[in-house]
N, C-alpha and C positions, 0 to 999 in steps of 0.2 A: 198717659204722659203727652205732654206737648214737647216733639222734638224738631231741631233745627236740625237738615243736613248739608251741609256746606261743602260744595263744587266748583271748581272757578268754571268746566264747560262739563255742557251736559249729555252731548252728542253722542249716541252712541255707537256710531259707525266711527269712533275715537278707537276704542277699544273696552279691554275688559276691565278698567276701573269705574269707565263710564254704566257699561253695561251693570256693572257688578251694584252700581248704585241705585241702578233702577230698580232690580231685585229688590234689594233690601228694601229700598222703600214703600214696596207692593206687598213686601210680606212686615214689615212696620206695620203698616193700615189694617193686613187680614190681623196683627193681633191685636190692633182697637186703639191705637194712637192715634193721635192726629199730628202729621206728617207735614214739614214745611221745608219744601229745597232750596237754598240761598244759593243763586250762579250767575254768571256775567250773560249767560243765554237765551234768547226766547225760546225755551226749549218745548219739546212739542207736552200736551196734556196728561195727565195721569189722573186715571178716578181719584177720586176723594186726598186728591196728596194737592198743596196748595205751594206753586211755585212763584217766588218771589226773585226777582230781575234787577241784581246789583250791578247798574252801569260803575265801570271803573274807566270813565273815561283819563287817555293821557298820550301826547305823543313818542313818548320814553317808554319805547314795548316794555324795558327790560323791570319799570315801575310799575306795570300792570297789575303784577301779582300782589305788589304789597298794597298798591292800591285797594284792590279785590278786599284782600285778608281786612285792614283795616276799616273799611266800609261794610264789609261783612259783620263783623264783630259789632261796630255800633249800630248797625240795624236789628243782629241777636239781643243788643241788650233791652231797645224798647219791646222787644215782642214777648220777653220774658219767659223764654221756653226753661223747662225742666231738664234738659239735655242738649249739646251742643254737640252733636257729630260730626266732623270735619275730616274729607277727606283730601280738602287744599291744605296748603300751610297754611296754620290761623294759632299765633299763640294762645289765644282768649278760651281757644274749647275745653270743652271739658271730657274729650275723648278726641284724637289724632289718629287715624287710619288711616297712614302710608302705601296703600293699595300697591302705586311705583314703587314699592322698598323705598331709600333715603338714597339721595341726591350721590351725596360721596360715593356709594358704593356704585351706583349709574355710571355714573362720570369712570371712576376705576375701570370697571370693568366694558365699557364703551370703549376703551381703549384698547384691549385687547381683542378687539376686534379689529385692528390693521395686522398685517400679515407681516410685517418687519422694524426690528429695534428702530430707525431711523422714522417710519412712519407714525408708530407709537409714541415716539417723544415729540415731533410734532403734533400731534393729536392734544397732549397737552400742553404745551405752549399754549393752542390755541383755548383750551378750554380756562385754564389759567387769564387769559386776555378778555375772557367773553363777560360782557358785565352783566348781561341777564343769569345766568347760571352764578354768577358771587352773589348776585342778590338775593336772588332762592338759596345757597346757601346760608345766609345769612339768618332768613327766616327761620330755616331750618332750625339754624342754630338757638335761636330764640323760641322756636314751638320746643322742644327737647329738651329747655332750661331745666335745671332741676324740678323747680315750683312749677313745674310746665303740666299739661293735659296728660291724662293717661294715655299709654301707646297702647294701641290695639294691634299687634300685628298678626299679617296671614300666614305665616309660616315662621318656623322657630330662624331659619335664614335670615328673616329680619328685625328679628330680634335680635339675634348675636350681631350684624350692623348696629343696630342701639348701642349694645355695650360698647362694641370696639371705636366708635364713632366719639361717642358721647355720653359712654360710662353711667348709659341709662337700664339696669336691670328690675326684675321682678321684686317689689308687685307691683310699682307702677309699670312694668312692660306686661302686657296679658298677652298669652299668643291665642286668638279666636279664629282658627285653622280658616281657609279661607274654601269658598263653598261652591255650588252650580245647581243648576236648576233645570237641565236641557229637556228639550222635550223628547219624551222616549217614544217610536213610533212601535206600533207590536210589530208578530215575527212575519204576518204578509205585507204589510207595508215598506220591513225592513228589504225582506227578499226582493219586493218587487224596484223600489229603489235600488239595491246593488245592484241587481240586474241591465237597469234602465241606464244608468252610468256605467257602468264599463262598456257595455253596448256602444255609448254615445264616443267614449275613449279607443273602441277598440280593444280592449284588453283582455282577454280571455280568463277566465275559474281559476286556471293553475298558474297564473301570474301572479308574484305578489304586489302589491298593489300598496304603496306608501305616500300617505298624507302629510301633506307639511302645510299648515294655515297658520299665518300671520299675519300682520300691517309694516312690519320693521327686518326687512330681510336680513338685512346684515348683521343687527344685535341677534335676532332668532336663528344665524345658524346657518342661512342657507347654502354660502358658498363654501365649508367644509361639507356640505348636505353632498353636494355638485359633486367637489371629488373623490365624495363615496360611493356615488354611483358609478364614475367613471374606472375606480380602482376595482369593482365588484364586475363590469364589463369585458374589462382590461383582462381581468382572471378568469372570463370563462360564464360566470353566472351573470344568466342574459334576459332570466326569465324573473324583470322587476321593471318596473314604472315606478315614477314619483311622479304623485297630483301636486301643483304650487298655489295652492289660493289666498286671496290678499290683495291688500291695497299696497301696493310702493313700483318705484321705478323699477323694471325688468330687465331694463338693455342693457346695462351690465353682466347682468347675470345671464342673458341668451349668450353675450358674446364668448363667454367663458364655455358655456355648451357646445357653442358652436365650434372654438377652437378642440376643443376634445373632442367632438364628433359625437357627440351621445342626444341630439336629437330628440331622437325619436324613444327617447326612456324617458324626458320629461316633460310635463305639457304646463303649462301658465294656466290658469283659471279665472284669473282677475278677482276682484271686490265681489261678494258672493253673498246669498241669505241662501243658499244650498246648504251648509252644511251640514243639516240634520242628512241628507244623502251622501253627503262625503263619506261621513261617519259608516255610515252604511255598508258605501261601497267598495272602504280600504281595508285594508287586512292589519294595520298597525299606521300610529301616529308617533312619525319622527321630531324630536324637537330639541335639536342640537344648540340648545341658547346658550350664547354668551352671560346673560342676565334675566332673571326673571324672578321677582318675590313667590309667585305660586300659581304657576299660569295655568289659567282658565281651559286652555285648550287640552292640554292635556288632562285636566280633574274630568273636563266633558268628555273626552274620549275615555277614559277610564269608568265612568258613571254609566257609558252606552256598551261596556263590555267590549273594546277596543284597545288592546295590549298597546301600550305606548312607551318610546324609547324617548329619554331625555338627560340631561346632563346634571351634575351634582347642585351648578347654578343657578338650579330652580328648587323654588323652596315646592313645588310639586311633588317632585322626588320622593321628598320626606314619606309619602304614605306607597311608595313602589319597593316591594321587597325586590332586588337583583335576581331575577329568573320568575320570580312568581307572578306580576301584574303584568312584565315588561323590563326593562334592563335602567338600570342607571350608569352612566360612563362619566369618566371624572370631569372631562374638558371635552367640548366640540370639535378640537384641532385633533382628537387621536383617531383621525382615518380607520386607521390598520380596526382599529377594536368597533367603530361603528359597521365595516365592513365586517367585519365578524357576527356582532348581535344581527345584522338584519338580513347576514346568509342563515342564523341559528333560523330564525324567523321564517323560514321555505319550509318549516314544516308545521303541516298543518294542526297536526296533535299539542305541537307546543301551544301552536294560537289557543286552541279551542279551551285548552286548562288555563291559559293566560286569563282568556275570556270570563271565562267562568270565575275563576280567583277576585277579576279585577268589580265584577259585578258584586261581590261582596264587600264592597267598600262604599257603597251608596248610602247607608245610612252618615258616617265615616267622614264623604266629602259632597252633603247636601247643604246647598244654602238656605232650608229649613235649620238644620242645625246650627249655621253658623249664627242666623236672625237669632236664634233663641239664648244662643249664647249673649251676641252683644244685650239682649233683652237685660239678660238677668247685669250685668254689666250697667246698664243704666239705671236701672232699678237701685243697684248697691250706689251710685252715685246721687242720688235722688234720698235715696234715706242718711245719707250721709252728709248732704246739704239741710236736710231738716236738723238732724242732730245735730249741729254749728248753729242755726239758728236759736236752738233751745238754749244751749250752753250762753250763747249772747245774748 
């Protein structure tokens, strides 16, 4: 098949949509497609996948997108691909992968992430006022049409968005569980990594030792992260560190460290390609999000045999039984209960069956399996455009 896959950026120091696209498209090629990216990016090369460079020039940022979408779409239709993958808005596709879940439910839940009634209601005000975000909604609105692209989504979380949004269900909603790829190092490379980092940290064998990696501290959690450390302090259990890695402003967040005095329990790491050692080196990954369709970090620490805690907001979740992978907690604001799971978590025997449990999910939440799915997904779309053509 000739497929188009459509990205407005292709960066993938962005995060896991980006990332998650480059995947797909390397394992597209291993199964014999011929593979074409449509994005506004010079983005960097890929074997045998053939990127094409849709300037959307305009000095109306918030016009960008539709821009994108629209010059997008009529560049797909001279090249005449067999399949339209799109994981920007693009009404025209013929498969929509919302990778960010859907806008509204962003924007929602973006919001509850200010700490008070008064701030929250300005929060939307403003978003209400913002004319780049109405305009992606709008798109939105129009990719989701009835007569609109199949939704592919990664987690069933976003698909229940479809419905309650825009009254979009099954079978045009497919949920094609969303997948990872990390690179698994064996068990001396693994030892000698945790080793080498907590060394580099300080932190001793019997400490536990908690990961939290993101780009977006505030939607991901961090500062209910903050007063669980400081409430777990506060009571006595002392013997815990939090690693912070990521790209976003920090000084907010030391200052709040600093007023609590807790220091020296948490370290900053910055923008990182460690993380195959992080993984390593942590004893569980916390990931207290506000919002997330089905984040990557958690499916990769689960895949490396890394008990990981996270909140019902992540369509992640979906595949963590409550004590057996890792914990699910309903909302990132219930302190008392994350202080709870991640004093459960001091013991070692728990990790180890975590461990073990969550290792059996790799078939589960490999992005071989997800490829294979959307495979067969384009395929039924491909036979199904032949049959329209016969019938006409």
């Amino acid at each position: 098949m000739k497929i188009g896959v459509v990205i407005e950026r292709m960066e993938a120091w962005r995060g896991g949509a980006e990332t998650s696209t480059l995947e797909l498209c390397r394992l597209l090629v291993e199964r014999g497609h011929d593979v074409h990216i449509l994005t506004t990016t010079n983005s960097q090369s890929l074997p045998d996948v053939t990127i094409h460079t849709i300037k959307a020039p305009t000095l109306i940022s918030s016009r960008k997108i539709a821009v994108f979408a629209k010059r997008a779409a009529a560049f797909a239709r001279k090249q005449k691909f067999d399949v339209i993958h799109s994981v920007a808005l693009m009404p025209e596709a013929d498969v929509y992968q919302p990778r960010g879940g859907l806008l509204a439910e962003t924007m929602a839940r973006n919001v509850y992430t200010r700490p008070t009634a008064s701030r929250r209601l300005l929060k939307r005000a403003l978003m209400a006022l913002n004319v780049k975000q109405r305009t992606m909604i709008d798109i939105e609105r129009r990719t989701l049409r009835p007569d609109g692209p199949i939704i592919a989504c990664v987690s069933n979380y976003v698909a229940r968005q479809c419905a309650e949004y825009y009254n979009a269900e099954p079978p045009r909603v497919r949920v094609i569980f969303n997948g990872v790829n990390p690179r698994v190092p064996d068990d001396e490379e693994r030892f000698r990594l945790r080793g080498e980092l907590r060394s580099e940290l300080g932190v001793d064998d019997q400490t536990l030792l908690l990961l939290f990696l993101a780009h977006n501290f505030r939607l991901k959690g961090l500062t209910p992260l903050i007063e669980t450390i400081s409430r777990l302090v506060v009571g006595g259990f002392k013997q815990v560190r939090l690693m912070v890695a990521g790209r976003d402003n920090v000084v907010p967040f030391q200052k709040r460290i600093e007023a609590l005095g807790i220091q020296s329990y948490i370290t900053f790491l910055g923008p990182t390609q460690r993380a195959t050692a992080f993984f390593a080196a942590c004893d569980a990954c916390v990931h207290p999000t506000y919002y997330d369709p089905c984040s990557r970090v958690v499916l990769e620490a689960l895949y490396l045999g890394v008990p990981a805690i996270t909140t019902a907001y992540n369509g992640a979740s979906e595949v963590i039984q409550d004590g057996r992978e890792g914990f699910v907690i309903q909302t990132p604001d219930d302190i008392g209960m994350w202080a709870r799971r991640i004093t459960d978590l001091a013991s070692p025997d728990l990790r180890r069956r975590m461990s073990e449990n969550a290792l059996l999910l790799r078939e589960r939440i490999s992005m071989r399996r997800h490829v294979a799915e959307l495979d067969d997904l384009f395929q039924e779309i491909v036979e199904r455009k032949r049959s329209a053509k016969v019938l006409a």
